[in-house]
C-alpha positions in Angstrom: 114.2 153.8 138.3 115.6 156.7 136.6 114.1 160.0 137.8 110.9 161.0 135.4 110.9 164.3 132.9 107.7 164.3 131.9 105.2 161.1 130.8 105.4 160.7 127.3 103.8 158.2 124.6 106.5 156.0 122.8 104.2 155.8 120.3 100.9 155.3 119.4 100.8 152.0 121.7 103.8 152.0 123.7 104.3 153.1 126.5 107.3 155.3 127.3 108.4 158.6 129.6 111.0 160.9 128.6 113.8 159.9 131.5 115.9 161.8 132.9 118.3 158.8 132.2 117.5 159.5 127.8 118.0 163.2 128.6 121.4 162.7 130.0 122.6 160.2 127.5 121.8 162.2 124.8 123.0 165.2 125.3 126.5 163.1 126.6 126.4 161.6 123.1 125.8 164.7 121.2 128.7 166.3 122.3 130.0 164.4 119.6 128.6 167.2 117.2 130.5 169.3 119.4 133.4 168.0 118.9 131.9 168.1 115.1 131.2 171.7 115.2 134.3 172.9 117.1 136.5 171.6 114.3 134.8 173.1 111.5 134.5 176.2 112.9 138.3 176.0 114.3 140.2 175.6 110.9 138.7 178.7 108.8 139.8 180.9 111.8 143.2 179.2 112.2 144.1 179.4 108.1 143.1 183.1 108.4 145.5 183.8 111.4 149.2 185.6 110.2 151.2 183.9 112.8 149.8 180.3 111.1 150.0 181.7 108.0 153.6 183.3 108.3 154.7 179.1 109.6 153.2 176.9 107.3 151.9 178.7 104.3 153.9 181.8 103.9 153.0 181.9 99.7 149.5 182.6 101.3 150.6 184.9 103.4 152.6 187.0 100.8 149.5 186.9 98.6 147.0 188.1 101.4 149.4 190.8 102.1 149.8 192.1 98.3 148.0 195.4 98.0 147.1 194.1 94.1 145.8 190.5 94.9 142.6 189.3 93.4 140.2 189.2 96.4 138.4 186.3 95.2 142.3 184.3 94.8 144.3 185.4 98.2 143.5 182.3 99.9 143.5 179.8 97.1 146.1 177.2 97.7 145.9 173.4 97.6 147.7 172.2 100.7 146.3 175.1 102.4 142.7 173.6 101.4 144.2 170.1 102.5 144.9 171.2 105.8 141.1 171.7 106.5 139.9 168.5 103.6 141.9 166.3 104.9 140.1 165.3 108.0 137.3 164.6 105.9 138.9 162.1 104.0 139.9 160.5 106.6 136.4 160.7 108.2 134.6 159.1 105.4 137.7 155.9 105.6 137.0 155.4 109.4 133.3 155.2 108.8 133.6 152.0 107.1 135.5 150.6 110.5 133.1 152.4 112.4 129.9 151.0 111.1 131.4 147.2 111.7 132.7 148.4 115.5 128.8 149.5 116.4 127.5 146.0 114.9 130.4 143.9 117.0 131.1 146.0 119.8 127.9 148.0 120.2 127.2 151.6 120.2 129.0 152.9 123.1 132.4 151.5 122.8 132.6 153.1 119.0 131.8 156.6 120.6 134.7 156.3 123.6 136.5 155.2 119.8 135.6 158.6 118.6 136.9 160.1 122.0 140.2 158.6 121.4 141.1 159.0 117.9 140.1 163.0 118.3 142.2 163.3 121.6 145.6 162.0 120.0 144.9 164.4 116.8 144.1 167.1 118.9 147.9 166.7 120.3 149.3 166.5 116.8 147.6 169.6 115.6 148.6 171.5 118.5 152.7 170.8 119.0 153.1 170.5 115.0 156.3 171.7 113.8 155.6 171.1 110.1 152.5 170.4 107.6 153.1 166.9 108.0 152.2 167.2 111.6 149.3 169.2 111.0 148.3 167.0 108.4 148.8 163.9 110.1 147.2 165.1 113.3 144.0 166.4 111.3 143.6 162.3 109.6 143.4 161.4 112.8 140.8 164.3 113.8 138.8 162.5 110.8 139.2 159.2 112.4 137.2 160.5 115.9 134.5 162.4 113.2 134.0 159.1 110.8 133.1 156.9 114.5 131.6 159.9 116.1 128.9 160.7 113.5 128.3 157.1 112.7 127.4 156.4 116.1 126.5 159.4 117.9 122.5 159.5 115.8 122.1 156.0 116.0 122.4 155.3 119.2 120.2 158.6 120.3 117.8 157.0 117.6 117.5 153.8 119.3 117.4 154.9 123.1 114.8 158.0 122.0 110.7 157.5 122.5 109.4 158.1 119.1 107.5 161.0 120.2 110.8 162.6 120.9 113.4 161.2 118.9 113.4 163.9 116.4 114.0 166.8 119.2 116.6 164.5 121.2 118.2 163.8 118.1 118.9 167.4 116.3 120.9 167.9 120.3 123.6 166.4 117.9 123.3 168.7 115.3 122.7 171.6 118.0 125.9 171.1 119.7 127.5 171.1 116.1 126.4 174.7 116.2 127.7 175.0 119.6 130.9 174.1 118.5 131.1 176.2 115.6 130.1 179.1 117.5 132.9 178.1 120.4 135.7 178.0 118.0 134.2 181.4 116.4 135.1 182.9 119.3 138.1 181.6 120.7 139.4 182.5 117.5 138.4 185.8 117.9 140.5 185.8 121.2 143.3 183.9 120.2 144.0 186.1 116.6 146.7 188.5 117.6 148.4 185.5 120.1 151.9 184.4 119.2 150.6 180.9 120.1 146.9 181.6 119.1 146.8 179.0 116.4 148.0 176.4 118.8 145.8 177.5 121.7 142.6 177.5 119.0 143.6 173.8 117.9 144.3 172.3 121.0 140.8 173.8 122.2 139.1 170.9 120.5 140.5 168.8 123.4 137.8 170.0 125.7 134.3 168.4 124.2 136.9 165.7 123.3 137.7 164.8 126.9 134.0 165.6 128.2 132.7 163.0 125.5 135.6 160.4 126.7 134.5 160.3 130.5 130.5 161.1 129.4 130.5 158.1 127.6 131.7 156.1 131.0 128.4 156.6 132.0 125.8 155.9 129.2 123.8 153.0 129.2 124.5 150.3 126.0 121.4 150.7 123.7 118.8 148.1 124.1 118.6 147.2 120.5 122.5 146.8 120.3 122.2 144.2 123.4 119.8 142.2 122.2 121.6 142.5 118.8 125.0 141.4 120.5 123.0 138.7 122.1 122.2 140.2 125.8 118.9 140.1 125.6 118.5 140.6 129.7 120.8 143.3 129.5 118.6 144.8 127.2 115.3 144.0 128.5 116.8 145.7 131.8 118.3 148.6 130.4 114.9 149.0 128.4 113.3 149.5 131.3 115.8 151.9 132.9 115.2 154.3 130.1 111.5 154.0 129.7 110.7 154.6 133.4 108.0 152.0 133.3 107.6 148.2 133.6 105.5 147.6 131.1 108.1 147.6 128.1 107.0 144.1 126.6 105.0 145.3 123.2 108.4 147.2 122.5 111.0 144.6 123.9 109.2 142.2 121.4 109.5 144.0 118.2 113.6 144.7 119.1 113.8 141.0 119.3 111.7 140.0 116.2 113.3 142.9 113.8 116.6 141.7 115.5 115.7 138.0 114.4 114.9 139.3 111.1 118.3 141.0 110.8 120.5 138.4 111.7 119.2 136.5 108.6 120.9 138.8 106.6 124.6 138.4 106.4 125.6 140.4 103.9 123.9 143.7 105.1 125.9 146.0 102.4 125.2 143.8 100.1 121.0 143.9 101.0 121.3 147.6 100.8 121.4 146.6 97.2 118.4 145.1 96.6 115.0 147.0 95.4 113.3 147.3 98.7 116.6 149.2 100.0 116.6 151.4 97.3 114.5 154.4 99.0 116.4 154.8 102.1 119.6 154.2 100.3 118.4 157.1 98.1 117.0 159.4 100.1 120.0 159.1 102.6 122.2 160.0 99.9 120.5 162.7 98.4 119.9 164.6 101.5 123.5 164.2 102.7 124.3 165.8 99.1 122.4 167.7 99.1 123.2 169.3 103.0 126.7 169.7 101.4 125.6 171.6 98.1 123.6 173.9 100.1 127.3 175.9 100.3 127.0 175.9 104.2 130.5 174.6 104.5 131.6 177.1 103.1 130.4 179.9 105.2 131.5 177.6 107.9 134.8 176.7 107.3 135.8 179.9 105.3 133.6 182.0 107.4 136.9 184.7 108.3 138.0 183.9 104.9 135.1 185.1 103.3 134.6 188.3 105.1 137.8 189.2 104.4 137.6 188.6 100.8 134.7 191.5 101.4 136.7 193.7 102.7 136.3 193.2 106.5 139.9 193.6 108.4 140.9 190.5 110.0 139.6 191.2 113.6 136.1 192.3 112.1 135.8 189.1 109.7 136.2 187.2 112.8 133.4 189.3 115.0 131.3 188.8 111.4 131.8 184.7 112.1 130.7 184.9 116.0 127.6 186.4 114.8 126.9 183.8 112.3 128.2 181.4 114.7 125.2 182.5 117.4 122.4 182.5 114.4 123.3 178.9 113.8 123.0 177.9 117.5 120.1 180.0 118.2 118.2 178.9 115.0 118.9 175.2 115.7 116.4 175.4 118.6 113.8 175.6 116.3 114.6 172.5 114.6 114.9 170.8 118.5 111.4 172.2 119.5 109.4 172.3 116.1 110.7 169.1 114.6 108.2 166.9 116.0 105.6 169.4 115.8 105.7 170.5 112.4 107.5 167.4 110.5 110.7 167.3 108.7 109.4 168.2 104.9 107.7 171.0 106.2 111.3 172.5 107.4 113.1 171.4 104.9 111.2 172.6 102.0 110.5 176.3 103.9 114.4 176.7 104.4 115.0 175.7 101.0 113.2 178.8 100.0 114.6 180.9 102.5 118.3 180.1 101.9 117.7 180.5 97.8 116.5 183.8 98.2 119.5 184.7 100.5 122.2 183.5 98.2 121.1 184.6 95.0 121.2 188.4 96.8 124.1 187.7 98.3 125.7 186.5 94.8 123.8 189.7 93.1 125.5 191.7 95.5 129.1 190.7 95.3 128.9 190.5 91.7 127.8 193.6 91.2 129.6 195.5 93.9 133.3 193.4 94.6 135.3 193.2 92.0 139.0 191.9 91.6 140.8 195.0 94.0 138.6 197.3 95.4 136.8 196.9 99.1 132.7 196.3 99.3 131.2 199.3 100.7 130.3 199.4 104.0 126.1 199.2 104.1 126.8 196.4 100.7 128.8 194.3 103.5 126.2 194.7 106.2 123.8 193.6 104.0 125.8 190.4 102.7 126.2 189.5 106.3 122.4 189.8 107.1 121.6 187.4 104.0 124.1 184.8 105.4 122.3 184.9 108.8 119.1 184.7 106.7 121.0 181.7 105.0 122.0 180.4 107.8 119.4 180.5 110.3 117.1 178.3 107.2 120.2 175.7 107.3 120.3 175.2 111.2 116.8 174.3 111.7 116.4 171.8 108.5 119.2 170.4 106.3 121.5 170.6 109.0 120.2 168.6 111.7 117.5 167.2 109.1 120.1 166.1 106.9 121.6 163.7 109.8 118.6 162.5 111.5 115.9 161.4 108.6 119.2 158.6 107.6 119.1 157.7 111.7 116.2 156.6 111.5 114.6 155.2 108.2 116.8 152.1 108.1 115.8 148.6 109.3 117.8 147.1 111.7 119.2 144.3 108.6 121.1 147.4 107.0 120.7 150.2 109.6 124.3 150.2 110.3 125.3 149.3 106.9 123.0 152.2 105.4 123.7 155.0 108.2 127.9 154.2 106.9 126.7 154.6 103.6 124.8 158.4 104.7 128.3 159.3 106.7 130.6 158.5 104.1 129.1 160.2 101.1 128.3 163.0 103.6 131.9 163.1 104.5 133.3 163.0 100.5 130.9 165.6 99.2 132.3 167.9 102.7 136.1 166.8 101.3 135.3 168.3 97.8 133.5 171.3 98.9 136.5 171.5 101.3 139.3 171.1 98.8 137.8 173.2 96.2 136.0 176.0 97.3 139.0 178.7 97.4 139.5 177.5 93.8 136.0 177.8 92.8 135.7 181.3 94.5 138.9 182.2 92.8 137.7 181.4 89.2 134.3 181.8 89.5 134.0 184.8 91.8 130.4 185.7 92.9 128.8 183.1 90.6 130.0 180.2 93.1 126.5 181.8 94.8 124.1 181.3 92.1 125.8 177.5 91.7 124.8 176.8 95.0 121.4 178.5 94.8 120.4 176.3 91.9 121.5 173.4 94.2 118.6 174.7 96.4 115.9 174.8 94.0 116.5 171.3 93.5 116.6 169.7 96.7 113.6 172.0 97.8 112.1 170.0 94.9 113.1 166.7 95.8 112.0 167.4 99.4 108.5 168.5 98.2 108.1 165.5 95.8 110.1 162.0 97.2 110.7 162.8 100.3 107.9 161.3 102.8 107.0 162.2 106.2 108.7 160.2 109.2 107.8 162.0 112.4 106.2 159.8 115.3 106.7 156.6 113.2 108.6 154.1 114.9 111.9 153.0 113.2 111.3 149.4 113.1 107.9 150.5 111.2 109.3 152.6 108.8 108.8 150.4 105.8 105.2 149.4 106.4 104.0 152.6 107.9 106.0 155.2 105.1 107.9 153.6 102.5 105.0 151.6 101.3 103.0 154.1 101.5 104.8 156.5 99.5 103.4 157.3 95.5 106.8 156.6 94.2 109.0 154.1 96.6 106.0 152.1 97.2 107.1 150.9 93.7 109.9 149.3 95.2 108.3 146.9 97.2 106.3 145.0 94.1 107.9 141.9 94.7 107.2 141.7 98.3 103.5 142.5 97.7 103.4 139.7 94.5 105.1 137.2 96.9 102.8 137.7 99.7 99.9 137.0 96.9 101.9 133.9 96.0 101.7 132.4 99.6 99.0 129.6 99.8 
């Protein structure tokens, strides 16, 4: 019997305690986002780095060195944008493969997948020679992303009481943060280093290797089990991470939703049908959305950006520590308030927050940078305070938000099908962003700001209007207890309700 947290409700009938052995599993999971975080945060330092610069992309180097250049066009290149796009790409390809490896294989094996793949890019990126190397070694980066993020939420979803699940699962998105604001600073360490580029790439090695032996000692998750057909396995293991005997109520609805899914065997091809439609949807949206926000941008350009404002290079990279420690610190929020205060809540007061932050950011920079000349000092604090504000509102709602309302609205028929469908468009609207953000800054200068505000004001209204409440629901009650419940998607479930009237 695994040692006992605290006693805990599983939900509003079964019983459940937060275990140590749930603790421990999903923070050993999570470090997945780590491994996330560290590479987003890793490649905006590295492409601002001379030394790098000087070896792969020395056009961008020239330009950033031209006393005339644009500041909104030093950076702008398309390979050089590649170099951080790329992985992904390749991200959004291996989530396909990932989603059928956590229906056949289970859960665990697809996360010591993730391990793997990231580890052998990680070598790549760090010996290359040429941009072939780096580009190869950064597909293969993608790879360990696509099965990491496909797996890592589900499988804290499905070992999670429902009290907690929310909390337990933003540990992925917080150790995201974690990683961004680890690569942040080894960056700023590394800068001046002959070899710093290499030692900042080959960094990524370390939550890489901790989630490779971590995952040697996570338990399978019970629904996958029984899924797989163990059903004593997972009956056992059910036990183990409730802490208490009496798991039968719960063991029970596993089996019948598992039942129910096994009926299904085209489970992409269900998503299709009406009564998938407002998962499918809402999934979608909100990983578009999380994307549109423009957070990617501050994170993956972060030293980039600051130096477009006329911050010299070691300052740019100070400037991205410190929005590197707002992120993890305001992430906290989202772990201890999520269950409290409910995900629309968070999501629609950020939205406001972060609007008002970029549209004086954009107000700013358009009034005060133009093509040659350097932002004045107290105009450059005050940019950097509205990106804190901005991103302080992202890390406790559309980030974590953004990746655990898809974990867990899905029934166990398309749950793995639908979660692939959340990664991969989350993963192509990141590649875009990615691949054409120095572009966009280039030809639309401070405007790019008010395009990403008005992205705001729209998903603040989508999250006000179609998005319903899913705290302390279970997953495998989702439909009954939200969906159908909801004054728009219950629309979708018509026929269910005409063929129920049917029934003799």
């Amino acid at each position: 019997m695994p040692a006992q947290v605290m006693s805990v409700s599983g939900g509003a009938d079964l019983p459940a305690k937060l275990t140590a052995q749930v603790v421990i599993c999903s923070i050993i999971a999570a470090f997945g986002g780590l491994m996330f975080g560290y590479d987003i945060g890793i490649s905006g330092g590295v492409t601002s780095m001379d030394v790098f610069l000087k070896k792969f992309f020395p056009d961008v180097y020239e330009k950033k060195h031209h006393v005339k250049e644009d500041n909104y066009c030093k950076f702008d290149d398309q390979i050089l944008q590649l170099f951080t796009s790329s992985l992904y790409l390749a991200a959004m390809v291996s989530s396909f493969f990932a989603s059928a490896c956590c229906k056949k294989w289970g859960r665990k094996v697809t996360i010591q997948l993730a391990s793997a793949f990231f580890l052998v890019g990680v070598i790549l990126n760090a010996a290359a020679k040429n941009i072939a190397m780096l580009i190869v070694g950064r597909l293969l980066l993608g790879a360990g992303i696509g099965f990491g993020n496909q797996a890592v939420p589900l499988f804290i979803s499905e070992i999670a009481p429902n009290k907690y699940r929310g909390g337990l699962n933003v540990c992925f998105q917080l150790l995201v943060t974690v990683g961004i604001l680890c690569a942040n600073v080894v960056n700023y360490f590394t800068a001046n280093h002959r070899y710093g580029w290499r030692i900042s790439l080959g960094g990524a090695a370390v939550p890489a290797l901790f989630l490779g032996f971590g995952s040697l000692l996570i338990v399978e998750t019970p629904t996958s089990l029984i899924e797989r057909g163990y059903p004593e396995r997972g009956l056992t293991t059910l036990r183990k991470i409730r802490g208490v005997e009496d798991v039968q109520k719960e063991y029970d609805e596993i089996v019948n939703t598992t039942e129910l899914a096994k009926q299904i065997k085209h489970p992409f091809k269900n998503l299709m049908k009406r009564s998938s439609w407002p998962q499918l949807i809402t999934s979608g949206m909100l990983q578009i959305f999380q994307q549109f926000t423009g957070i990617n941008v501050i994170m993956f350009y972060a030293p980039v950006l600051f130096q477009t404002m006329g911050f010299h290079s070691d300052a740019s990279l100070l400037s991205a520590v410190v929005t590197g420690t707002i992120n993890t610190v305001a992430t906290l929020v989202a772990v201890f308030c999520v269950d409290k205060l409910g995900r629309r809540f968070l999501l629609i007061e950020a939205a406001i927050q972060m609007f008002i932050a970029q549209v004086v950011t954009g107000g700013i920079l358009a009034a005060h940078l133009h093509a040659t000349n350097v932002l004045q000092k107290n105009y450059a604090h005050i940019v950097l305070l509205c990106i804190c504000v901005f991103v302080s509102g992202f890390a406790w709602s559309w980030g974590p938000l953004g990746w655990l309302i898809p974990s867990e609205i899905f029934p166990l028929e398309t749950r793995t099908a639908g979660f692939f469908c959340a990664v991969s468009t989350n993963m192509v609207f990141t590649f875009i962003i990615a691949q054409a953000f120095l572009t966009m800054l280039c030809h639309m200068r401070a405007m790019i700001f008010f395009f990403f505000s008005s992205w705001i004001v729209i998903m603040g209204i989508y999250a006000f209007a179609f998005l319903p409440e899913t705290k302390g629901v279970s997953i495998d009650e989702m439909n009954d207890k939200v969906w159908k419940k909801h004054w728009l998607w219950k629309r979708c479930f018509d026929d269910e309700r005409d063929q129920a009237r049917d029934k003799p």
